[in-house]
C-alpha positions in Angstrom: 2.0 8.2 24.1 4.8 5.7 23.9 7.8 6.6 25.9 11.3 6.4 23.8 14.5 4.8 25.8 16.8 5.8 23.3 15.6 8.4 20.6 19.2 7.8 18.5 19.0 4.4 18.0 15.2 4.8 16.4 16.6 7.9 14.3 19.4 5.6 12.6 16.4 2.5 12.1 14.7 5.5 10.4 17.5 6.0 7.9 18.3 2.0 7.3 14.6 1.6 6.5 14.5 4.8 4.3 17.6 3.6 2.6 16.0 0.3 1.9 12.5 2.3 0.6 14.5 4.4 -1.7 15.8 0.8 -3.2 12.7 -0.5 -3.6 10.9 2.4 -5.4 13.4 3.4 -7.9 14.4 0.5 -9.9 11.5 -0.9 -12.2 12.9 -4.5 -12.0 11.2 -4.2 -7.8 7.7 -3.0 -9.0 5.0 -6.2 -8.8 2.8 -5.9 -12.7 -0.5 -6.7 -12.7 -0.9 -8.6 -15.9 -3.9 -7.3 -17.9 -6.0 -8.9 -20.7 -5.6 -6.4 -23.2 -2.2 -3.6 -23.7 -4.8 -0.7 -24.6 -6.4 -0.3 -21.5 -6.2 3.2 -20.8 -4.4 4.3 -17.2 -7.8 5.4 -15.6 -8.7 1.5 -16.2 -5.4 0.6 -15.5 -6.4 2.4 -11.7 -9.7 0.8 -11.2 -8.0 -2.9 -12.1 -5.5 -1.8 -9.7 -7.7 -0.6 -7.3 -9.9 -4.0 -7.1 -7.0 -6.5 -7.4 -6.3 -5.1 -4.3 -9.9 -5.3 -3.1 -9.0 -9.3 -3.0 -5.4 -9.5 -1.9 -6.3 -11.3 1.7 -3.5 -13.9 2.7 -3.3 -15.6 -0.9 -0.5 -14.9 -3.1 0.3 -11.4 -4.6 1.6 -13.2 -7.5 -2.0 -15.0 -8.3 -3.7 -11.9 -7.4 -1.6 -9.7 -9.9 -1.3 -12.6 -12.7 -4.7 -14.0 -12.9 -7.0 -11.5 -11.0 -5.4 -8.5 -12.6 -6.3 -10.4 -16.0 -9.8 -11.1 -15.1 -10.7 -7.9 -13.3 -9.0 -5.6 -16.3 -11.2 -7.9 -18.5 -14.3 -6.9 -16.6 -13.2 -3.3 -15.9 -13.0 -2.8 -20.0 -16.6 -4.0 -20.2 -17.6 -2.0 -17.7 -16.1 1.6 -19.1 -16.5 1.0 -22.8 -19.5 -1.2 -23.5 -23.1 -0.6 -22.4 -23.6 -3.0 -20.5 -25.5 -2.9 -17.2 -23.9 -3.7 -13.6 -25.9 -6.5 -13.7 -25.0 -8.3 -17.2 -21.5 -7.4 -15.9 -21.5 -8.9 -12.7 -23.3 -12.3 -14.5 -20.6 -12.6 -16.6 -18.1 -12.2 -14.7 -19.4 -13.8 -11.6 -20.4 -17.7 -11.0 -21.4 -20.3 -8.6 -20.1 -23.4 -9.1 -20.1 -27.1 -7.8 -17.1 -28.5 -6.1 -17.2 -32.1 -4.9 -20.8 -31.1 -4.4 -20.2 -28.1 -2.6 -21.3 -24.9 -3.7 -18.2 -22.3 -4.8 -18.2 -18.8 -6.1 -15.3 -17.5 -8.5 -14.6 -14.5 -11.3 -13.9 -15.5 -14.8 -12.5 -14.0 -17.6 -14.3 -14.6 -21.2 -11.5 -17.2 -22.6 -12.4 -18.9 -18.8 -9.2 -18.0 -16.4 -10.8 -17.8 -13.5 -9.9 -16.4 -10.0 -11.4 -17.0 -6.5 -9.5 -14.9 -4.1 -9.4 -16.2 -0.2 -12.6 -14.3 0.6 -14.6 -14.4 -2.5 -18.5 -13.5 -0.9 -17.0 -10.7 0.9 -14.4 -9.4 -1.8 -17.9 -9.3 -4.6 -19.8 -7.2 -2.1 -17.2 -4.2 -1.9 -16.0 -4.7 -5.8 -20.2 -4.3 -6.3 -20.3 -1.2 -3.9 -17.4 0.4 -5.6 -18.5 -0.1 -9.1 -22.0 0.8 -8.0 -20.9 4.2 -6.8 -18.8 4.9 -9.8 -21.6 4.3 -11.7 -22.3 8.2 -10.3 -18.8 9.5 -11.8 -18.4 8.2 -15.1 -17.4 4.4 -13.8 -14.0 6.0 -13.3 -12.3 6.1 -9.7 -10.4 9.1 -11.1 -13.3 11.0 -11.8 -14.0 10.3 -7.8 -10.6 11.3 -6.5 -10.5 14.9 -8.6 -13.9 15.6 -7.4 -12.7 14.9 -3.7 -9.7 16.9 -4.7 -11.7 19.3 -6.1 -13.9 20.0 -3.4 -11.3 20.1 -0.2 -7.7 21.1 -2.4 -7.3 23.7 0.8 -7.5 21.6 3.4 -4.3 20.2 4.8 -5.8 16.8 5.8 -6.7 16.5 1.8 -4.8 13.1 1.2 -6.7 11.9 4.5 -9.7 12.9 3.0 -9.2 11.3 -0.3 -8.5 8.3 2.0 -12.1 8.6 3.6 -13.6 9.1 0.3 -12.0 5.9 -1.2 -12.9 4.0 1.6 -16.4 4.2 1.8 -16.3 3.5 -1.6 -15.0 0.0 -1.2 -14.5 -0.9 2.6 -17.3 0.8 4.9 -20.2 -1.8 4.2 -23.1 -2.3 6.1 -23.3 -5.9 7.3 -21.0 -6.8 4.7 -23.5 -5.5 2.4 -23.0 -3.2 -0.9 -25.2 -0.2 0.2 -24.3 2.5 -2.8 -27.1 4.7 -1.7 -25.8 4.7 1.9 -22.4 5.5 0.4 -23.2 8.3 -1.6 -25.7 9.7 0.6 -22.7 10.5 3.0 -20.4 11.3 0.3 -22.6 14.4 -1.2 -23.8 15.5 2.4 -21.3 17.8 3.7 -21.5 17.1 7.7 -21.8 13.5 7.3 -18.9 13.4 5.2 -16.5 15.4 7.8 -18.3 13.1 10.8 -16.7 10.5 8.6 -13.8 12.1 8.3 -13.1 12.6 11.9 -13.9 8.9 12.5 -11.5 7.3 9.6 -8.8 10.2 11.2 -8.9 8.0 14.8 -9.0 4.8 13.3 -7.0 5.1 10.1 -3.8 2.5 11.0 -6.3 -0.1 11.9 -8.0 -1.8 9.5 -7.0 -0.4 6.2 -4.2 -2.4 4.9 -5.3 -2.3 1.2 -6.6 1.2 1.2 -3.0 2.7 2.1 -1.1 0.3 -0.1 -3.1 2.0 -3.1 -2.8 5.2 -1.9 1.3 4.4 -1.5 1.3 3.1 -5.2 -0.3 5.9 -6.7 1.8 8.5 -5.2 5.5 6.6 -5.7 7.0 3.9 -8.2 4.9 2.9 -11.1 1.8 3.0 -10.8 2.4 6.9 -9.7 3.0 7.5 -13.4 -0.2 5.8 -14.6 -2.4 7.4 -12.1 -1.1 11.1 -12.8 -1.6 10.2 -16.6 -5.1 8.8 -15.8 -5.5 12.5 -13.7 -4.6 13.7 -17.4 -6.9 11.6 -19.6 -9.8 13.1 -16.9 -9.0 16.9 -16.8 -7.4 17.7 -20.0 -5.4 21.4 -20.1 -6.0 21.5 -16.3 -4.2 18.4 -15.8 -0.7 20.1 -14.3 -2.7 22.0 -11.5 -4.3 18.3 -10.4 -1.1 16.2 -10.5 1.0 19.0 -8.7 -1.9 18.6 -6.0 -1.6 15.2 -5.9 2.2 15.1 -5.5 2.5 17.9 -3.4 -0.1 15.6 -0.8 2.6 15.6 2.3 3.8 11.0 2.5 3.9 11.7 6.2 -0.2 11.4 6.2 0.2 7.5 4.4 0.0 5.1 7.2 2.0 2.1 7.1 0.4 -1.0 6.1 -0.4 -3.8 9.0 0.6 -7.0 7.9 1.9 -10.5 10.0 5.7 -9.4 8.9 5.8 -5.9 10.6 4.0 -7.2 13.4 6.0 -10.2 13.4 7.7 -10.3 17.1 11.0 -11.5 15.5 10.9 -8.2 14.3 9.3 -5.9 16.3 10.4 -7.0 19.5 13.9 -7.2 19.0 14.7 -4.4 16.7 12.6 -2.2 19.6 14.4 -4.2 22.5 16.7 -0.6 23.2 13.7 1.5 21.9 10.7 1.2 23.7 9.6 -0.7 26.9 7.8 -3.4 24.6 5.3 -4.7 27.8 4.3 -0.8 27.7 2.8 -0.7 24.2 -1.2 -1.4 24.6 -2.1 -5.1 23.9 -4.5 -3.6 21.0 -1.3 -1.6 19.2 0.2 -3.2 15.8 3.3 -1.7 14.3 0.9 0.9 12.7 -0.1 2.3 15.5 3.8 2.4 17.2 5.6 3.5 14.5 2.6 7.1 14.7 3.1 7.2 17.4 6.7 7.5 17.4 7.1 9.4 14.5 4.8 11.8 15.8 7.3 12.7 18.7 10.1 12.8 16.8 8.9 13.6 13.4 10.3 17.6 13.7 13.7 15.8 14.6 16.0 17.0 11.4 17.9 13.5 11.1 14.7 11.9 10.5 12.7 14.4 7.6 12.8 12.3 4.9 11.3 9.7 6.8 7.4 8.8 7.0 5.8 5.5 8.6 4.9 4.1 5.6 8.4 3.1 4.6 8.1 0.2 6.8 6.2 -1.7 4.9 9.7 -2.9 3.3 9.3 -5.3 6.4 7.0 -7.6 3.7 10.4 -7.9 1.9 12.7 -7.9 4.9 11.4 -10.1 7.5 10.7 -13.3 5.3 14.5 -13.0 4.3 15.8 -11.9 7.5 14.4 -12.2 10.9 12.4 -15.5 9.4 15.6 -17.2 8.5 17.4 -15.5 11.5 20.0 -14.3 9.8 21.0 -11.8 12.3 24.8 -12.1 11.1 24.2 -10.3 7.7 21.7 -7.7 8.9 21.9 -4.1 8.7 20.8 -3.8 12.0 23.0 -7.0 13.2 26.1 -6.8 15.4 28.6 -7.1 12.6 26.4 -4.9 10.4 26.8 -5.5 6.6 30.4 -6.0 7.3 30.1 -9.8 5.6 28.7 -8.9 2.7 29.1 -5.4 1.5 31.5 -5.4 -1.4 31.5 -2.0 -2.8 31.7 -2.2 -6.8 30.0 0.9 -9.0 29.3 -1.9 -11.5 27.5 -4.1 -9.4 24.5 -4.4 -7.7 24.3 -3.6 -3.5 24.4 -7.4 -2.3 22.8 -6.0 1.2 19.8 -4.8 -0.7 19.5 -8.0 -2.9 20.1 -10.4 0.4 17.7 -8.5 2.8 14.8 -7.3 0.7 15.5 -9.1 -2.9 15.7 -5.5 -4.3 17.9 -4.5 -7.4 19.6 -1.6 -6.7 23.0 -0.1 -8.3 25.9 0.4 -5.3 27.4 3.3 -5.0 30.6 2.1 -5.3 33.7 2.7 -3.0 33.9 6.7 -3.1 29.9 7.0 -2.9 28.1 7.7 0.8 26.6 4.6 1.7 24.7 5.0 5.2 25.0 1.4 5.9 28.7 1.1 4.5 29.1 3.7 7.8 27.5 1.3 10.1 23.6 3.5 10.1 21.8 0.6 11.8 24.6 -2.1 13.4 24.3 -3.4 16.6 20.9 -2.2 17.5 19.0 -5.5 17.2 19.2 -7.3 20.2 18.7 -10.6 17.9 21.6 -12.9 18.5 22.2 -11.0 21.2 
């Protein structure tokens, strides 16, 4: 267990950072579309596209992955729901090897020939081929595998973790980098194999799983939460209200935050933790993932902080590009001057500190509304600049 220097200063980075969340997530104009091939698609295919553009986003582009993988993938997702085809006349159409300068490539392509070859193409087919294998066992709909899950533990506490477990051995839990569906389902219907795995995702569940809880984040906030409670809809009919109120009744404090290079960036880390934590004290092995648990789970019955959960970090992918990247410490919430430079509070206008330090639209509040960074939430605790 980490030990805290000054358990304040993290409470007031706790409400800057759920400030900035609450931008992000309730203006449309912040959401990333995934542009698919067709505007029928029903939301349950709308999921599984979802679901396996994210399968590929590895250090390329979210804007090639959602633009040309979305189209492809939704092309091959609506093949694979509504025409008999087999996995394998699916996968050969929308799979090929290719010559490049006499090298031999692999890339998806669509049937008017976009094609997309995400960074880690061999490995990315193996779990989209596992996962569609193993839906091939629940209607080829990922929806119909999240209610049964649902179904079978809605009384546990742990049930969003366990929907978590499920949806990664779908995809992720290969062996040798291998589809194995058998494998997969073999521990999915066998009740003590299944909580074995549950146990092990439960100690290793901020390391590894990037993707996983960026899905799971989607589905139950912004967006994509309205499509996948309509796709819970399109699968259980008149019990559809008793499944969605499940679904967003699971508790956000179980999502884990997202490791990527910007919250583990040291610009970031390091400095806005400088008052916080003795930063040569954190194990060499621990990403923010893991610090920001463990953290939150000492503080987390602290009243100042109970809207707060760890995955609202992940507005560091927005944050530290613009911010600590560019070093501009003098315009950041958590700066020594604070927003004082920038904030000019106009009802009609849109909150320049959002814009600047995330590029999210977000309506201000005006001069009479309570603006926590207005009030000076997060100044001076950086020591950037310092």
């Amino acid at each position: 267990m980490l030990k805290i220097k000054d358990k304040d200063s993290f409470i007031k980075i706790c409400k800057v950072i759920s400030w900035l969340d609450d931008r992000r997530w309730n203006t449309e104009d912040n959401y990333n579309f995934i542009i698919f091939f067709r505007e029928d698609l029903s939301n349950c295919e709308k999921i599984l596209t979802h679901w396996i553009c994210y399968i590929t986003d590895r250090q390329m582009s979210f804007e090639t992955v959602w633009d040309k993988g979305g189209y492809v993938f939704s092309e091959l997702v609506y093949d694979y729901k509504r025409k008999n085809l087999s996995l394998k006349q699916i996968i050969e159409k929308y799979y090929e090897k290719y010559l490049d300068k006499d090298k031999e490539k692999f890339r998806f392509k669509s049937s008017d020939n976009t094609t997309f070859a995400s960074r880690y193409i061999t490995d990315d087919y193996q779990n989209i081929l596992n996962t569609l294998e193993v839906l091939n066992y629940y209607q080829r709909n990922i929806i119909n595998f999240i209610v049964n899950i649902i179904r079978r533990f809605k009384d546990k506490e742990d049930l969003l973790i366990r929907i978590a477990c499920g949806l990664h051995l779908l995809t992720y839990q290969l062996d040798s980098k291998k589809a194995n569906s058998k494998e997969t389902l073999r521990i999915l219907n066998d009740e003590q194999e299944f909580e074995n795995k549950v146990e092990l995702f439960k100690r290793n569940a901020t390391s590894g799983k990037k993707r996983l809880w960026c899905c799971i984040r989607d589905y139950k906030k912004g967006l994509y939460h309205k499509v996948f409670t309509e796709a819970i809809r399109e699968v259980t009919g008149w019990k559809a209200s008793k499944f969605i109120s499940i679904w967003d009744n699971l508790p956000m404090e179980q999502i884990e935050l997202p490791g990527d290079v910007w919250n583990n960036s040291p610009l970031f880390k390091n400095n806005l933790f400088a008052k916080i934590l003795d930063i040569d004290s954190v194990p060499k092995t621990w990403g923010m993932p893991e610090i920001i648990r463990d953290i939150y789970k000492q503080l987390k019955n602290t009243e100042e902080i109970i809207n707060f959960y760890p995955e609202q970090f992940d507005i560091t992918f927005d944050f530290v590009p613009r911010m600590c990247s560019k070093k501009l410490c003098n315009v950041c919430p958590f700066g020594q001057k604070g927003v004082e430079l920038v904030c000019i509070p106009s009802e009609d206008k849109y909150c320049p500190v959002a814009l600047l330090s995330c590029g999210y639209i977000a309506k201000c509040v005006g001069e009479e509304g309570d603006c926590i960074l207005r009030e000076g939430a997060g100044k001076g605790i950086c020591k950037g600049r310092v």
